[in-house]
C-alpha positions as CSV (number, residue, x, y, z in Angstrom):
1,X,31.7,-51.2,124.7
2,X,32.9,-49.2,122.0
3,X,34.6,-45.6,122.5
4,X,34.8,-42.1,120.9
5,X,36.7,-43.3,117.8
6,X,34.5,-46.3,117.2
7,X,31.3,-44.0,117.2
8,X,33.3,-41.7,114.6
9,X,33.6,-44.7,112.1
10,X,29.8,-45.4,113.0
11,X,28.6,-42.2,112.0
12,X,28.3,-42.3,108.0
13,X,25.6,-45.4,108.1
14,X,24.2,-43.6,111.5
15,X,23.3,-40.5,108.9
16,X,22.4,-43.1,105.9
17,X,20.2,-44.5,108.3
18,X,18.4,-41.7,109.3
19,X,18.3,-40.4,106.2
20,X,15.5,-43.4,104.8
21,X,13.9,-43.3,108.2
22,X,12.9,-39.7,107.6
23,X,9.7,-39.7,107.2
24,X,9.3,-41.5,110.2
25,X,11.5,-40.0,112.2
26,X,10.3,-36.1,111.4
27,X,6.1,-37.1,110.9
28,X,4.8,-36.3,114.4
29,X,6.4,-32.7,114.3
30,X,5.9,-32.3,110.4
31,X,2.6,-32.7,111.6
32,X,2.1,-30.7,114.9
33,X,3.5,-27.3,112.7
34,X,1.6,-28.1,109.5
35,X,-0.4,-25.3,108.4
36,X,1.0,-22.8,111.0
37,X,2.8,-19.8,110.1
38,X,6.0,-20.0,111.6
39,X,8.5,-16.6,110.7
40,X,11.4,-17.6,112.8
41,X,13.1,-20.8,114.2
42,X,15.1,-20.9,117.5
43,X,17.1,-24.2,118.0
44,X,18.4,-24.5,122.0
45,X,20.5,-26.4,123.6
46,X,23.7,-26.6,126.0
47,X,26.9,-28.3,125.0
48,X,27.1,-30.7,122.3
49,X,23.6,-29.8,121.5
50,X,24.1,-26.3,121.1
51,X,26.8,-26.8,118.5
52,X,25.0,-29.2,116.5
53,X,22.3,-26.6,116.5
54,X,25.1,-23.8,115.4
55,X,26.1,-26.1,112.9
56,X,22.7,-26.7,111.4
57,X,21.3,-23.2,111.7
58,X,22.9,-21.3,108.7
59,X,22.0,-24.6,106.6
60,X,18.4,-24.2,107.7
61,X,18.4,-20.6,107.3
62,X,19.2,-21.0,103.6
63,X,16.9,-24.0,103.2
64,X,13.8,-22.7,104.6
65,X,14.2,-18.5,103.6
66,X,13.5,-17.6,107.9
67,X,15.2,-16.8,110.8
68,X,16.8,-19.4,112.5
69,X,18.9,-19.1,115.7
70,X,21.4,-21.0,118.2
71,X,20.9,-20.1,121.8
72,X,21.8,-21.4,125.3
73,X,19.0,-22.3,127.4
74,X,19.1,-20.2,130.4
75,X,19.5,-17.0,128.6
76,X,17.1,-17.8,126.6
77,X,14.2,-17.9,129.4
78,X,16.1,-15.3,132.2
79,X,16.1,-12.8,129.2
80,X,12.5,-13.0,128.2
81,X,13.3,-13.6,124.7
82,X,10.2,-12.1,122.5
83,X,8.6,-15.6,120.8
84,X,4.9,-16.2,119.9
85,X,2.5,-18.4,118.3
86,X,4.6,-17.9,114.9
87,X,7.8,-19.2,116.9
88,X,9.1,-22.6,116.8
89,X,11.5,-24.1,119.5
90,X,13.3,-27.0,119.0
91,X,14.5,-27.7,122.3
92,X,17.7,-30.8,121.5
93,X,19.3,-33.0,124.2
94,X,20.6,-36.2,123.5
95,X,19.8,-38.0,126.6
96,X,16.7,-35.9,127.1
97,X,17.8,-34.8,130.8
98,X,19.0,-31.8,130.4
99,X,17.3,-29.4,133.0
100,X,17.8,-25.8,131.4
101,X,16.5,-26.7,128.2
102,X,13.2,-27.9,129.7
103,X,12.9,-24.6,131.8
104,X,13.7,-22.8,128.0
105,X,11.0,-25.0,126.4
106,X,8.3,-24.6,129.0
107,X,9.2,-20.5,128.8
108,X,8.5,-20.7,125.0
109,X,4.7,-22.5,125.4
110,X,4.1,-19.8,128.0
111,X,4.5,-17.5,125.4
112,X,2.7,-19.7,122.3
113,X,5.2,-20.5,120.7
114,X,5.3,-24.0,118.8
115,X,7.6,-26.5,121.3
116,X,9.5,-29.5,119.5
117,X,12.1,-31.7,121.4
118,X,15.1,-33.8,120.0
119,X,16.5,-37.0,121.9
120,X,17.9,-40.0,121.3
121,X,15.2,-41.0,124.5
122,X,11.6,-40.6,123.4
123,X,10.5,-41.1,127.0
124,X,12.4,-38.1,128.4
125,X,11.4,-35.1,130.2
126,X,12.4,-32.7,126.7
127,X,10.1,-35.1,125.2
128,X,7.0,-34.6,128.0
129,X,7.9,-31.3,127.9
130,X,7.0,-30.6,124.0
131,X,4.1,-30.5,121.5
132,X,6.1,-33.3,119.9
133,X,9.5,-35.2,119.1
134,X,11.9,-36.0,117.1
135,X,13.8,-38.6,117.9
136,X,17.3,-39.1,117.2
137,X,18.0,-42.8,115.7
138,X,21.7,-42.6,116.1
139,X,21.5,-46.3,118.5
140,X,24.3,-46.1,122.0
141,X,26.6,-43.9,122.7
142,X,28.0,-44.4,126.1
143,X,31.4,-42.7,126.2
144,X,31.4,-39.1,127.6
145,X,32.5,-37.2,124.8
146,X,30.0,-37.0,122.0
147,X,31.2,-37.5,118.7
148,X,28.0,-39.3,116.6
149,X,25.4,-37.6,118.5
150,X,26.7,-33.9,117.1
151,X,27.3,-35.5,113.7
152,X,23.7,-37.0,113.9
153,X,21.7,-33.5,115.5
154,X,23.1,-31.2,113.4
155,X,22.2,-33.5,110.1
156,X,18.3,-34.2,111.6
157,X,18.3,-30.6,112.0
158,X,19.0,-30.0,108.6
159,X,16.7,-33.0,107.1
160,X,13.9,-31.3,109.3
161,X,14.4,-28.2,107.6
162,X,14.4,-30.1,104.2
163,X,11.1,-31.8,104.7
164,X,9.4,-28.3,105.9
165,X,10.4,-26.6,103.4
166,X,8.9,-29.0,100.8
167,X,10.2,-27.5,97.7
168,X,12.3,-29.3,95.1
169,X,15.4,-28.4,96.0
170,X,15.7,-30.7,99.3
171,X,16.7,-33.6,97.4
172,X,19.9,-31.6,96.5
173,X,20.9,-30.7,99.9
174,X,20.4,-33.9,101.1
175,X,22.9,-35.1,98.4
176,X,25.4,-32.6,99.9
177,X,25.1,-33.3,103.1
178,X,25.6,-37.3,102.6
179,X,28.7,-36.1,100.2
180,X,30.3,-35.1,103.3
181,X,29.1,-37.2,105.9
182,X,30.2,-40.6,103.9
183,X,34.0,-39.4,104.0
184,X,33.7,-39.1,107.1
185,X,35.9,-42.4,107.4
186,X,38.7,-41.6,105.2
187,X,39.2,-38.2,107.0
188,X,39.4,-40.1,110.2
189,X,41.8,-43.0,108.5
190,X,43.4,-40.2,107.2
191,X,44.1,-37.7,109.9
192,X,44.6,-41.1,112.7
193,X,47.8,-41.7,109.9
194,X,49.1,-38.2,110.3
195,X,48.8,-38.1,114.1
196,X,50.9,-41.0,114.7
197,X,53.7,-39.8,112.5
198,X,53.1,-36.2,114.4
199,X,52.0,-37.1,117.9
200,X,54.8,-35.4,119.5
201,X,53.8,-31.9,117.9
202,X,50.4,-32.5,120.1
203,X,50.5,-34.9,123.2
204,X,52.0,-32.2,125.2
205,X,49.3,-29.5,124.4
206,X,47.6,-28.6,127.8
207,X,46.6,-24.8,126.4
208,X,44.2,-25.5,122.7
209,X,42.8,-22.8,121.2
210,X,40.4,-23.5,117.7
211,X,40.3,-20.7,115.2
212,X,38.2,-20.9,112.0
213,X,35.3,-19.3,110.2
214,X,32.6,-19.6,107.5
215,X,31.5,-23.0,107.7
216,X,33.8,-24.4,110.2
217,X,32.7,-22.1,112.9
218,X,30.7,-25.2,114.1
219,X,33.2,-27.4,114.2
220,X,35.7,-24.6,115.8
221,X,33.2,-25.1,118.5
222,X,32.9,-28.0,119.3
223,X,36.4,-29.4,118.6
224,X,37.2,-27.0,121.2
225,X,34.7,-28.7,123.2
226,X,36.0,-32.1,122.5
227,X,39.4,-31.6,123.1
228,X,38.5,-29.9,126.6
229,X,36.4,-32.7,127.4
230,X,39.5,-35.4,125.9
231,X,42.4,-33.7,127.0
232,X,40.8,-32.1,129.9
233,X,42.6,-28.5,129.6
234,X,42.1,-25.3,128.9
235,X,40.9,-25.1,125.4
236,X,38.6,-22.6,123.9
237,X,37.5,-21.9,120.1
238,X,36.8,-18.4,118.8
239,X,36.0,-17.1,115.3
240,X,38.7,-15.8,113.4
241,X,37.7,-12.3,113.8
242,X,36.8,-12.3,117.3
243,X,40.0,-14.0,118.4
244,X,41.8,-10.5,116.9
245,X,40.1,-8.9,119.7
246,X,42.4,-9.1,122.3
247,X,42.4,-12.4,122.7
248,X,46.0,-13.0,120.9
249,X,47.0,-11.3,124.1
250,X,47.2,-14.4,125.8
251,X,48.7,-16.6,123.2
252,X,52.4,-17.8,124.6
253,X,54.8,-20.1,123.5
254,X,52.9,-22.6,125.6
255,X,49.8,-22.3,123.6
256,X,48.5,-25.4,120.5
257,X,46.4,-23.7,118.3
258,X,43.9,-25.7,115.5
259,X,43.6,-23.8,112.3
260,X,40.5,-25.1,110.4
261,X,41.7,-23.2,107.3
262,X,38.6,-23.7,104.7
263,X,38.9,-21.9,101.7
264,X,37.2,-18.8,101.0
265,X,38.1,-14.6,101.4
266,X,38.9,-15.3,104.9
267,X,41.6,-17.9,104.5
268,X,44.2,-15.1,104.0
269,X,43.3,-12.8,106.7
270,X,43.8,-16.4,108.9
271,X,47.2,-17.3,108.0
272,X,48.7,-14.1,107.9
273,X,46.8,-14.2,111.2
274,X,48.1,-18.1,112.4
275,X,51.7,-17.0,110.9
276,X,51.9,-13.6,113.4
277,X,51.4,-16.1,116.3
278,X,53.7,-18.6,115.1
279,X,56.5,-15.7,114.8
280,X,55.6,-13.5,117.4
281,X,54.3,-15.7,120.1
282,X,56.1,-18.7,119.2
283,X,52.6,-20.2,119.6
284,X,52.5,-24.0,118.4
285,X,50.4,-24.0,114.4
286,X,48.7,-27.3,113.8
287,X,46.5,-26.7,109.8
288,X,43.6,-28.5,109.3
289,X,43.6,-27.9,105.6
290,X,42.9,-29.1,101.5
291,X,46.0,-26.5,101.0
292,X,49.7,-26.4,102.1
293,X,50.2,-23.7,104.6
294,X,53.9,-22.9,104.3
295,X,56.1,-23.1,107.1
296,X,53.4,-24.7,109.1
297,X,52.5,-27.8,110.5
298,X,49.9,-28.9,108.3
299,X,47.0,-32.0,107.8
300,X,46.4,-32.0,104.4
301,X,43.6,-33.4,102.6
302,X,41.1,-33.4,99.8
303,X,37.8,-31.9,102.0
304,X,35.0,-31.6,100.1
305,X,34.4,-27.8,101.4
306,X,30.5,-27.4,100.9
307,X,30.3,-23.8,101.8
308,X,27.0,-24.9,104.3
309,X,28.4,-28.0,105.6
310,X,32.1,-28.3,105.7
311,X,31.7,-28.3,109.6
312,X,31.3,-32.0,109.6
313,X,34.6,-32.8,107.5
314,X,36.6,-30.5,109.8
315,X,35.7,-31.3,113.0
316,X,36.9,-34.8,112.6
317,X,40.4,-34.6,113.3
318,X,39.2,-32.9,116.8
319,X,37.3,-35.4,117.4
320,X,40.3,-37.6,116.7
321,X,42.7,-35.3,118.2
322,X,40.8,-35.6,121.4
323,X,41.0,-39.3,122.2
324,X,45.0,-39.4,121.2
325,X,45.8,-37.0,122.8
326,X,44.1,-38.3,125.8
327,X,45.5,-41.7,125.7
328,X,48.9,-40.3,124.7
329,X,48.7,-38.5,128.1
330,X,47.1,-41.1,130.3
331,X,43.9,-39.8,130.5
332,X,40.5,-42.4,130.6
333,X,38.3,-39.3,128.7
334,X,35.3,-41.8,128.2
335,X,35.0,-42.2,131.8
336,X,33.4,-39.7,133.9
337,X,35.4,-37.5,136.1
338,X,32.5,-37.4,138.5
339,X,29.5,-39.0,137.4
340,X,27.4,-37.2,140.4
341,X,28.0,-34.2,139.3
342,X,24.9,-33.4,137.2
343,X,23.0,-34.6,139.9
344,X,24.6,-32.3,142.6
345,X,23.9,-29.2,140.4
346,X,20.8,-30.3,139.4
347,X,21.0,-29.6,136.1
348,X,19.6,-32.9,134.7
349,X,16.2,-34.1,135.4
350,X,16.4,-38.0,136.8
């Protein structure tokens, strides 16, 4: 069976694959929301899920000229957010289980709005629960933590959003988005070279934070994710902003921070940010970066920096980060540390 760092290297013809299969893949909902008037978009999902559809929703804000939102599942129902019949809820799980997002997409047809699922399982309970699916094509992925499924979401998010929208512009997006997705190798080749010259700088992390913004903000999530769920410590990711908000606080000399430094207005404000830490806290700097960082530890390389979808360039070294690190430390991440326990919080549907 193949593992995290396998499905990273499968990921570019995962995307290529999905993007000639379309059509196919996106007719039934293309279909179920044809001539509807639909003002606002509302993507939920937990986990991996939910950062996909954080990824995707700027993209598809820009794409399509409405509203479109990331939200958790429970809040989403226990708050009696306002949706109606010009409402649509993409409710995304990979394995189709998930229990809150069910309970989020049978709240939304309550309230009429439209109801779409995505799942790599077309027989699941997202899928019975909605008006109709989308199903991911991405084939297996058995390990734990997800690395081709986010790739793979956020990127049918984005292609649904191109085929709604219709207009002749799509075609260019989709060019983008492929212009990232098929470097997606030589990052990884790239970064898997610069973490074993610099392994020692990381293997003993047990305290990650991931700081970004703009574009990366998806990836700041769920690298964060993946290197919980890989190293399994305390790691956490915050927008660069936010973090300044008392949350350098807790940063010690014990502490590994990820700087996803994309370029931009905020790139500044982050290293004169990152190089307080260093100084002051003594906090360890790793940059994930197409510019030198002086006096830092840095990953350099040429990233293509699409100001919609750098997130899927920059989370790859998390990704990659995660399994090292892991196996550097003796931990089996790709095996579960309790596989009962969705089933004793009942928060999948078997």
């Amino acid at each position: 069976m193949m593992g995290m760092l396998e499905y990273i290297h499968e990921t570019p013809a995962a995307v290529r694959r999905m993007v000639s299969r379309k059509s196919l893949l996106l007719r039934d909902a293309l279909q179920e929301i044809e001539g509807k008037e639909i003002h606002e978009i509302i993507l939920c999902g937990s986990g991996t899920s939910y950062n996909a559809a954080l990824s995707a929703a700027y993209p598809m804000q820009e794409i399509l000229g409405i509203r479109v939102n990331a939200v958790y599942p429970v809040p989403f129902a226990d708050r009696c957010m306002i949706v109606d019949e010009h409402t649509l809820v993409i409710g995304i799980s990979q394995a189709g289980q998930s229990a809150s997002t069910v309970k989020a997409m049978r709240y939304a047809k309550e309230h009429g709005a439209s109801v779409l699922a995505m799942s790599v399982v077309k027989n699941s309970p997202v899928f019975q629960q909605a008006d109709a699916g989308i199903f991911l094509d991405i084939g297996e992925e058995n390990v734990g933590p997800k690395t081709k499924g986010y790739f793979c979401s956020a990127v049918l998010l984005m292609l649904f959003a191109c085929a709604y929208a219709g207009n002749g512009n799509t075609e260019d997006y989709i060019s983008r988005i492929l212009a990232e997705t098929d470097r997606i190798d030589a990052v990884q080749e790239a970064f898997e070279a610069w973490y074993a010259e610099n392994s020692g700088k990381l293997n003993p992390a047990e305290r990650v934070i991931v700081v970004g913004h703009s574009a990366a903000l998806g990836a700041v999530y769920e690298g964060a994710l993946k290197l919980l769920e890989g190293i399994r410590c305390s790691a956490v990711g915050y927008e660069m902003e936010e973090f300044m908000h008392g949350i350098y606080h807790a940063v010690d000399a014990d502490t590994y921070l990820f700087a996803l430094d994309t370029p931009g207005e905020h790139r500044d404000r982050l290293r004169r940010l990152m190089r307080y830490l260093k100084e002051k806290k003594h906090a360890h700097v790793i940059f994930i970066t197409d510019e030198y960082a002086d006096g830092f530890d840095c990953f350099v390389w040429p990233f293509t920096d699409d100001p919609l979808f750098a997130f899927i360039q920059y989370i790859v070294p998390m990704q990659v980060s995660a399994r090292r690190i892991s196996l550097d430390q003796g931990t089996d991440c790709e095996r579960s540390a309790d596989p009962d326990f969705h089933r004793e919080m009942d928060s999948y549907i078997y």
